[in-house]
TITOR-275909 format. One record per residue: y, x, z of N, C-alpha, C in turn; chain; residue in one letter. Coordinates in Angstrom, 3 decimals. Layout:
BEGIN
{nnorth: Y, neast: X, nup: Z, canorth: Y, caeast: X, caup: Z, cnorth: Y, ceast: X, cup: Z, kette: A, rest: a}
...
***
This chain:
BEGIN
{nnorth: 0.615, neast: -8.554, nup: 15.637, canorth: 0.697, caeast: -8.023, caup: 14.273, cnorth: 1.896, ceast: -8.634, cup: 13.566, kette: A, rest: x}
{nnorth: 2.256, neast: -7.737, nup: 12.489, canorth: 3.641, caeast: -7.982, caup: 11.868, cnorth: 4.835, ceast: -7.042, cup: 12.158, kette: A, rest: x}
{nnorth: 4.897, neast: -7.019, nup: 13.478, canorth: 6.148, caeast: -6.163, caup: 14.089, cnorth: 5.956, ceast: -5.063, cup: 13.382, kette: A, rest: x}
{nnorth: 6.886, neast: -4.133, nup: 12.737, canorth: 6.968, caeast: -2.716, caup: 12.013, cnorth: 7.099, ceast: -1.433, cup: 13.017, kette: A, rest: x}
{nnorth: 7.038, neast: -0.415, nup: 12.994, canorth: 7.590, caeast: 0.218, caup: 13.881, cnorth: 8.670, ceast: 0.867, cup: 12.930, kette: A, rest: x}
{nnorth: 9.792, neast: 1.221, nup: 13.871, canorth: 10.837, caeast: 2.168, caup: 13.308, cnorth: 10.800, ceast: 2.704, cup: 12.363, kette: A, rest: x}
{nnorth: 9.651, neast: 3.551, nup: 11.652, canorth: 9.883, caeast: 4.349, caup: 11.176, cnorth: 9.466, ceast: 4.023, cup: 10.112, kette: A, rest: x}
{nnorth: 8.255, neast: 3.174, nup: 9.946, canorth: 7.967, caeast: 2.559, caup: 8.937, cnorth: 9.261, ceast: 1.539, cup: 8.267, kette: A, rest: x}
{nnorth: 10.044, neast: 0.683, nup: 9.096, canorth: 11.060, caeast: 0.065, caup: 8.496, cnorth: 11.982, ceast: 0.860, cup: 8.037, kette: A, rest: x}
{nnorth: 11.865, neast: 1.988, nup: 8.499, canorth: 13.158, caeast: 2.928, caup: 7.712, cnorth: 12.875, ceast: 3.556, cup: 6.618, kette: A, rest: x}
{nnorth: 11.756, neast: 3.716, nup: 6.723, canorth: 10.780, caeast: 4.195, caup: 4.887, cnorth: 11.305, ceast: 3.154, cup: 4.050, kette: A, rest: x}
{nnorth: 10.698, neast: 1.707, nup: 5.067, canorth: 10.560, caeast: 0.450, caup: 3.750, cnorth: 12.241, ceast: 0.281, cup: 3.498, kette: A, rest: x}
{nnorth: 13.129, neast: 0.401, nup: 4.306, canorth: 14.615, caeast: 0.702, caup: 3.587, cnorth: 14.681, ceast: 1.246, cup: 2.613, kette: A, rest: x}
{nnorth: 14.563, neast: 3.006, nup: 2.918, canorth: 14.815, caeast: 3.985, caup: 1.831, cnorth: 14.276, ceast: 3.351, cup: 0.216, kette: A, rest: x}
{nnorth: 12.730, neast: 3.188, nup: 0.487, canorth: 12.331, caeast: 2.975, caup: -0.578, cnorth: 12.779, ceast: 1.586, cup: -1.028, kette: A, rest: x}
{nnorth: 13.550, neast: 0.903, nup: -0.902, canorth: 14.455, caeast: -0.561, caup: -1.522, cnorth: 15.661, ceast: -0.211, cup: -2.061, kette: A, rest: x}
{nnorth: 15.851, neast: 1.348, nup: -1.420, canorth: 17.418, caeast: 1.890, caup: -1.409, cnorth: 17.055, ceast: 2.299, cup: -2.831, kette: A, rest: x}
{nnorth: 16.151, neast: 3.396, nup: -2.843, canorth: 15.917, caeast: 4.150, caup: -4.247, cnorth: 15.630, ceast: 3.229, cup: -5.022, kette: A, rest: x}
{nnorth: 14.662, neast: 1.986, nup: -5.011, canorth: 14.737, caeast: 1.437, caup: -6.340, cnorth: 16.128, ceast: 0.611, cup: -6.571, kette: A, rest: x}
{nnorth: 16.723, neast: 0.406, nup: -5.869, canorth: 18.239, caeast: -0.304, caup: -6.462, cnorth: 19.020, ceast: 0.754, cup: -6.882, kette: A, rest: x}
{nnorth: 18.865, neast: 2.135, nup: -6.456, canorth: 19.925, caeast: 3.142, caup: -6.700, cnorth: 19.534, ceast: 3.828, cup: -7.760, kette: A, rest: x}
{nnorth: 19.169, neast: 3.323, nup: -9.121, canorth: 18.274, caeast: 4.103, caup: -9.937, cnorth: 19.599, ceast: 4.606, cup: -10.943, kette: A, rest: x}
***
């Protein structure tokens, strides 16, 4: 447990992306 999979870490990107890119 812990390890992300892909796709989930690329969500949890986006969504870090959009709140800095407001």
């Amino acid at each position: 447990e812990g390890a992300l999979p892909a796709d989930q870490l690329m969500q949890w990107i986006n969504n870090a992306l959009d709140t800095v890119a407001v």
